[in-house]
N, C-alpha and C positions, 0 to 999 in steps of 0.2 A: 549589789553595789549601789551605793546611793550617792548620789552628786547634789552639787552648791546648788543656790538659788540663782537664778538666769539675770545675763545682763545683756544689755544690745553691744555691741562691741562696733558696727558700723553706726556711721553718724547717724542719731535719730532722731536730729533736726531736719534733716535733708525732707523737706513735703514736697520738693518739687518732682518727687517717684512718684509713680501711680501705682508701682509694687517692685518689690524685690524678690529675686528667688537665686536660686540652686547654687548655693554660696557649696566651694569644694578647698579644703584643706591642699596648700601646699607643702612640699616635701621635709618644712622647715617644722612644720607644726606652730608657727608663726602668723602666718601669713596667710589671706586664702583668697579665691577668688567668687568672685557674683554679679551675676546679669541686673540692672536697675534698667526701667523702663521708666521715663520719664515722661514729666507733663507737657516737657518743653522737649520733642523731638531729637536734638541735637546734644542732649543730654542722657541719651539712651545709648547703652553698652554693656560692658565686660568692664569692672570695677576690681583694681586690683588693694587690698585693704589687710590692714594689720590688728593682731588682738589689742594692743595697747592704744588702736584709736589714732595712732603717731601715720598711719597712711590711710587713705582713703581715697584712690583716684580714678577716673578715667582713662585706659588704656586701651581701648579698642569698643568704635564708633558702630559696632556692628552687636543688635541686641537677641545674641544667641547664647544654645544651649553651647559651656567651651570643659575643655578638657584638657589638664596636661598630664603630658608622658611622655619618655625618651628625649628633655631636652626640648620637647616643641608643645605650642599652644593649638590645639585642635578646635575650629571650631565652623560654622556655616553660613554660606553666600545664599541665599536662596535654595538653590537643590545642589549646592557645590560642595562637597567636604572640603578643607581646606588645610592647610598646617603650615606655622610661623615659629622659626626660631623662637625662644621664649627664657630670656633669664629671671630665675623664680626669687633670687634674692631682690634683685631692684626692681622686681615686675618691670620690665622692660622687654619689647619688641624688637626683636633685630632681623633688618635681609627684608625681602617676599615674601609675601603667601603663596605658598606652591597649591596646587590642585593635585588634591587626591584622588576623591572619588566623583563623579558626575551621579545626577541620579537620584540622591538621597532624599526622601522624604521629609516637607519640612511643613510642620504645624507653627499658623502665629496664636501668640508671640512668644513660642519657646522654641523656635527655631529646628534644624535640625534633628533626624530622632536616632542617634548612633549612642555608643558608650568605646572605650576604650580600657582594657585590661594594662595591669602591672606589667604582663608578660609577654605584650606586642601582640596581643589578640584584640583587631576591631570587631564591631559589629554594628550593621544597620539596615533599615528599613527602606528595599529603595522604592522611591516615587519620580515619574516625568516632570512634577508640575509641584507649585505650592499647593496645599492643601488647605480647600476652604472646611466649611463645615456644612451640613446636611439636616434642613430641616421634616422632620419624618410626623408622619402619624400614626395612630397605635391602638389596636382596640386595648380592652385589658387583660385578654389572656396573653397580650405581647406580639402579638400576629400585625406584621406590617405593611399596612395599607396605601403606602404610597409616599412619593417625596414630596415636600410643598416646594417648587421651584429648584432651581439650579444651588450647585454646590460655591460661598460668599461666607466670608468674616461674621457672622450673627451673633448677636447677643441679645439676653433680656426678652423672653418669647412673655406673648402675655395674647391672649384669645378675649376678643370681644363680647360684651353679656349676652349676643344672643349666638354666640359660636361660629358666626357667621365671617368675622377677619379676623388675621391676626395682625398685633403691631409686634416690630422688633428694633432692634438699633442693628445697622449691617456697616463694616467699612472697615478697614485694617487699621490703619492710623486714627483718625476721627471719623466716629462713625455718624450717620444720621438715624433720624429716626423712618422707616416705613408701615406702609400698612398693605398688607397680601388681603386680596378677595377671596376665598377659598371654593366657593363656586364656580368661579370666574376661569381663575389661574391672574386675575388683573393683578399687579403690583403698581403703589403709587409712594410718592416721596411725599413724606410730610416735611421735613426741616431741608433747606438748603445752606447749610453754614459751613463750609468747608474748613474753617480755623478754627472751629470747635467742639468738642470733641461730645456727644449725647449719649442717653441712653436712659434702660428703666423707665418703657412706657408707661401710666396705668390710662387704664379706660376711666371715663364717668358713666354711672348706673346705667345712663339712658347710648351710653353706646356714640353721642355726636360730640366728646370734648375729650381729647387723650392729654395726660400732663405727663412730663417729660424732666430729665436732669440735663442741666449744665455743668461738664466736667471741668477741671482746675486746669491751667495750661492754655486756657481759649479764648479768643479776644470777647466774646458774649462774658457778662455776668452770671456767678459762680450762683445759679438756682435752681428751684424747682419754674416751668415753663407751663403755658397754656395754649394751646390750638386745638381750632377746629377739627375733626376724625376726616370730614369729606377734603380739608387743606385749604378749604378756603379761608381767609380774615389773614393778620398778621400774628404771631407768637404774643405771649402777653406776660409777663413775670410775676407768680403768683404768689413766690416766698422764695426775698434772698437769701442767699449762705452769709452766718456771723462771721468777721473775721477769723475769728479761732476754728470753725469748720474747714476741713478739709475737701467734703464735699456734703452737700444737699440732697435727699431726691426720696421719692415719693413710692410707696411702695401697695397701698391702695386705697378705694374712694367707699365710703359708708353706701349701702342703696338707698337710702334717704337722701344722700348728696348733703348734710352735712356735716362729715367730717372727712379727712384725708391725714392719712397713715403715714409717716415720713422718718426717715433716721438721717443722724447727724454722726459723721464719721467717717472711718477709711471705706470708701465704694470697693474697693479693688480689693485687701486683701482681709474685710471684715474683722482687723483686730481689734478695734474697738469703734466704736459705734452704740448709740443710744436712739431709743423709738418714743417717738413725740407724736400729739396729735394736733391737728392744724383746725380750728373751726373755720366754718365756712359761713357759719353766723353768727350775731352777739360781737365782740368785739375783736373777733378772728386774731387773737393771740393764741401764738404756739404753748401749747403748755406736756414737760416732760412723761410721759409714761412708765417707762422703762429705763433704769439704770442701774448696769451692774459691774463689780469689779474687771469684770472684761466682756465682751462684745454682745448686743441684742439689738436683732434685724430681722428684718422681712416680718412686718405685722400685718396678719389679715384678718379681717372683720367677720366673725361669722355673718350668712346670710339673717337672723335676725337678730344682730348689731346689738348681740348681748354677752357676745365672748368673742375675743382676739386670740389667734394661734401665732405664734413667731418663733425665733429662733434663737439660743443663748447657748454662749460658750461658760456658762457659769460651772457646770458641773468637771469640764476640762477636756472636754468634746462639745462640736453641734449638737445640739437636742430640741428636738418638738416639745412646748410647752404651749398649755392653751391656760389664760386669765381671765376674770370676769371685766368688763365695758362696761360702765354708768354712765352714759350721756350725760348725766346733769350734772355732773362734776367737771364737766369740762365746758360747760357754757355757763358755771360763774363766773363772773366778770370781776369778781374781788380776788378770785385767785390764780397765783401764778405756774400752782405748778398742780397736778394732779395725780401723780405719782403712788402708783399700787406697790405694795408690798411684797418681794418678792415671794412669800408664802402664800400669796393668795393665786393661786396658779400649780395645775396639773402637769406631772408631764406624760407625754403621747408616746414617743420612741422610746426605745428600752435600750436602745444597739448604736447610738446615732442616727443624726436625721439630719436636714436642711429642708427650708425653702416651704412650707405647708400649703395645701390648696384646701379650701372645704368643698362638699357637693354641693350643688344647690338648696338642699333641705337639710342641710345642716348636720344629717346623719352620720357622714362619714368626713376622713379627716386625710389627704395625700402626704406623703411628701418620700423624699430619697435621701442615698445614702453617698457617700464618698463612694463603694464597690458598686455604685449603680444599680443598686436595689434603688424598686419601684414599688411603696411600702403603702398599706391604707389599715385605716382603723375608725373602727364602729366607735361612733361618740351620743352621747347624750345629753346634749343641754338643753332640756324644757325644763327643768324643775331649778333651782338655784344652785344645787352640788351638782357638778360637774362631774360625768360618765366617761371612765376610758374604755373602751373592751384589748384585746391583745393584738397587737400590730398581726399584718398578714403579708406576705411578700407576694406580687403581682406576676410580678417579672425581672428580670436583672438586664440590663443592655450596656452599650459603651455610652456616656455624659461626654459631654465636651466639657471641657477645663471650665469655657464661658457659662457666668451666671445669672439668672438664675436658669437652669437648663432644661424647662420643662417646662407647660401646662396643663390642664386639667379640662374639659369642656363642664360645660357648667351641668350636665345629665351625669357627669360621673362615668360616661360609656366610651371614650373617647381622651387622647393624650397626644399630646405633641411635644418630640423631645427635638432638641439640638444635637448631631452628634456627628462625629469626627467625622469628615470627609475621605472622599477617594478610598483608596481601598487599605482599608485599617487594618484588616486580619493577612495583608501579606507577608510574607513570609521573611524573617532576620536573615540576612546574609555576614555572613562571618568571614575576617581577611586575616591568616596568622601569619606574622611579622610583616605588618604594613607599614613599617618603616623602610622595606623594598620598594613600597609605591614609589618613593623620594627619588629614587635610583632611575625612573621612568620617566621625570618631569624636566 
């Protein structure tokens, strides 16, 4: 069976989301419901909306995974199951929230981790506590070596050039940016901006200057940022966001230190987005790289700064693609744009991919998959054709949702993922006809 060409059916003006998700049909085939997570705090919920466009509202201020069944809106307090009357034709709340379950395991920012059947069968994962996220190390036969720090909101891992820290953005609402000693166990704070919302470290070559994003929603200017690695000096604004950007931010720095890697587009939920490169000398105009009918992200420089690996939903999945880098095309100063041709570029994954890392010497090529495959492939660029050999799977582990969710140490011998907190592999508890819990509250 083959269906129409796709249309947005919720408003897709609305930029003031950082992302949308887990949109569920109601019983009308009308109508459905979906979590937005907004830029602006108070604007984060349960949206209850129609296919003709004619509804689109805010109905519950609490931004969880929600379900309805039997008449009630199911959805999560923190670790509380919870269920509210729920009229599906006017999406309307009516009465209390009764408590169901205590207990429940809840991942941000999708909330709770339950589901509910047609046929008055629940299910869920229980947890004491919110669940942060865990950051781990890893040789590469997968063998795990220990935790970095305590289980916190993480995002955006990115390891230092001499392997030595890591910087991340940590914080549930608006995160900052820090930086982990790994020798040490020392943790320090780089940014202290509590209204606004960071992330998407990268280091500079020599290791003492990390630049940073400013997300939409926050009283700071919508950019890429510059500070000191040790925290000392003040932040410095290195490239603002154009009004039409949704967000800014930087994704890596040449070892020559003059260029820096950046995309322009949705941060959150990569549906579209374009990769520019930033000189750092000549007249440091941004000039376009990468643009394709739908989304290209996360550009990384090979170690010598003669081929770019990134990421493109061109083909109708993530896929690893690596292009040739002409420096000298991007430090004429007569031109504006410098734009390669989508043909002039290899691709690396054959299965999907995200997120590429190179090794140090440029031989080998990282990156993963949605099923948490941990993927690498022998590459070739010293001569001007570019070499792919056949991907190889390392290891397969749980990703955290947060991206990007991994790094690479720069030997190649060594990996750092993000990954779901607390205890992920417990076991689903199953409730049949837990609309008896009601009868107990």
């Amino acid at each position: 069976m083959s269906g129409g060409i796709p249309k947005p059916v919720a408003n897709a003006d609305r930029d003031y989301f950082r992302f949308r998700m887990s949109p569920k049909f109601l019983p009308d085939g009308k109508h459905f419901l979906y979590t937005g997570v907004g830029t602006n705090p108070a604007d984060s919920g349960v949206y209850f909306a129609s296919l003709d466009g004619k509804e689109d509202r805010l109905i519950l201020k609490e931004p969880s995974r929600v379900v309805y069944a039997s008449g009630y809106l199911l959805y999560s307090r923190s670790t509380e199951l919870t269920a509210q009357v729920f009229d599906p034709d006017r999406g309307q709340l009516k009465g209390e929230a009764r408590r169901l379950i205590e207990g429940v395991r809840s991942e941000d920012p999708f909330g709770g981790v339950f589901t509910v059947s047609g046929n008055g069968m629940l299910a869920y994962q229980p947890g004491d506590e919110e669940s942060g996220r865990t950051l781990v190390l890893f040789d590469m036969s997968g063998k795990n070596l220990g935790a970095i720090g305590g289980a916190a909101v993480y995002y955006d891992l990115r390891l230092s050039p001499d392997g030595q820290r890591l910087a991340f953005a940590m914080g549930a609402q608006n995160s900052d940016i820090w930086v982990h000693e790994l020798a040490r166990g020392a943790r320090m704070r780089l940014t202290f901006d509590p209204d606004t919302d960071k992330g998407v470290p990268v280091w500079s070559p020599d290791g003492t200057r990390i630049l940073f994003g400013t997300l939409r929603g926050g009283k700071a200017r919508v950019g890429i940022y510059e500070k000191a690695s040790n925290g000392s000096g003040s932040e410095e604004l290195l490239l603002a966001a154009d009004p039409s950007d949704p967000e800014v931010w930087a994704t890596d720095w040449s070892r020559d230190g003059r260029f820096v890697i950046f995309c322009r587009g949705d941060l959150f939920s990569r549906a579209r987005s374009d990769i520019w490169i930033l000189p750092l000398v000549g007249d440091r105009k941004p000039r376009l790289l990468v643009r394709t009918p739908v989304a290209a992200y996360d550009g990384q420089f090979s170690p010598d700064e003669r081929w770019i690996a990134y990421t493109s939903k061109e083909s109708g999945q993530d896929e690893v693609y690596v292009m040739p880098f002409d420096a000298t095309r991007f430090l004429d100063t007569g031109k504006t744009t410098a734009e390669t041709s989508p043909r002039d570029r290899w691709e690396v994954s054959t299965d999907g991919g995200q997120f590429p890392k190179w090794r140090a010497d440029g031989k080998e090529i990282f990156y993963v998959t949605t099923g948490g495959k941990i993927m690498v492939v022998e590459v070739n660029g010293a001569a001007n054709h570019f070499e792919v050999g056949k991907p190889h799977l390392l290891f397969r582990t749980t990703l955290s949702a947060a991206t990007p969710p991994y790094d690479v140490s720069a030997d190649g011998k060594r990996i750092v993922i993000n990954t779901p907190g607390g205890e992920s592999n417990t076991a689903l508890r199953v409730v049949i006809n837990w609309t008896t819990l009601l009868n107990n509250r």
